[in-house]
N, C-alpha and C positions, 0 to 999 in steps of 0.2 A: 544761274537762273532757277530758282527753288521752284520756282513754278509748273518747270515741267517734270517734275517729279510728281507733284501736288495731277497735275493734268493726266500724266500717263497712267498712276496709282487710279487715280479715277475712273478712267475709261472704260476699266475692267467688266461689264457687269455684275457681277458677284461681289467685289470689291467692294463698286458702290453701293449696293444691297447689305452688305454686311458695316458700311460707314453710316449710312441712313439707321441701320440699327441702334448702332451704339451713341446714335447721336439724340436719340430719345431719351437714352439714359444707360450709364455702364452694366456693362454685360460679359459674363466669363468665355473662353470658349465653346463648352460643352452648350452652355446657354444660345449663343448665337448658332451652333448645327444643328439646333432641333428644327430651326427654321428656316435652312440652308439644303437646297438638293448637293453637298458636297459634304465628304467625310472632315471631321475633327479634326484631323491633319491639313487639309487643306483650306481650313478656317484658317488653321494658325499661319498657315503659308500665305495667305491673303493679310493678314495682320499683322507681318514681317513687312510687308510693302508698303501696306499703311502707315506702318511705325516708321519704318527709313524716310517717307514720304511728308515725317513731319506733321500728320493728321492725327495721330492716337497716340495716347501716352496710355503705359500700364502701369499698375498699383499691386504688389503684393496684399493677399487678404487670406491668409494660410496657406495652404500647399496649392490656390488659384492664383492664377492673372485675372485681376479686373482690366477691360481695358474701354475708356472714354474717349471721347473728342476730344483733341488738344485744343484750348479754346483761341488760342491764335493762329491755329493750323491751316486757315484757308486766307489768310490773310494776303499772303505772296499772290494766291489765285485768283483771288478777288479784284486784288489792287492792277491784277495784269487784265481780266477782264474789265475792268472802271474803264480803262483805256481808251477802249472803244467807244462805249455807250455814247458819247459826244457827238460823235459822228453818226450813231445812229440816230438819235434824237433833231441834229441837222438833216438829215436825208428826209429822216419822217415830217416835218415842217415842211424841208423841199417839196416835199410831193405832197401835202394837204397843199399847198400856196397852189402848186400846178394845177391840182384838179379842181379848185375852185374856180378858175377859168373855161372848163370843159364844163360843156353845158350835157346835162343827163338824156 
């Protein structure tokens, strides 16, 4: 289940803060710690999780990692949340139909 790899990589706050980055557009390490409260080391440790997680691929551009959104990377996570939505979207009808009989 790739997915929860995708979910737990996620969870992180920083993680996600540093996937929301690079997802505006690729960004080096050093690049993403200027805007990170955690050292350059532990940028990269965060993007070790991300990469295993299937979310970011990296690109050689000299002696840097670029690294971007993998663009199929949430695909697994997506397609596991779609899941649900069915049922929410029934519930939420449920309960418009309900309260249209409850007078205000």
């Amino acid at each position: 289940m790739p997915y929860k790899q995708s979910l737990t990589a996620l969870a992180d706050p920083t993680r996600r803060h540093i996937f929301e980055s690079i997802s505006t557009g690729p960004q080096s390490v050093s690049s993403l710690a200027k805007n990170m409260p955690v050292s350059r080391p532990a940028v990269s440790q965060h993007l070790k999780v991300l990469s295993d997680a299937r979310l970011v691929i990296t690109t050689k551009r000299g002696t840097q990692n670029i690294y971007s959104t993998k663009p199929d990377g949430l695909h697994e996570l997506r397609h596991y949340l779609e899941q649900f939505w069915g049922e929410v979207l029934t519930s939420f009808v449920d309960e418009v139909e309900n309260q249209k009989g409850i007078p205000e």
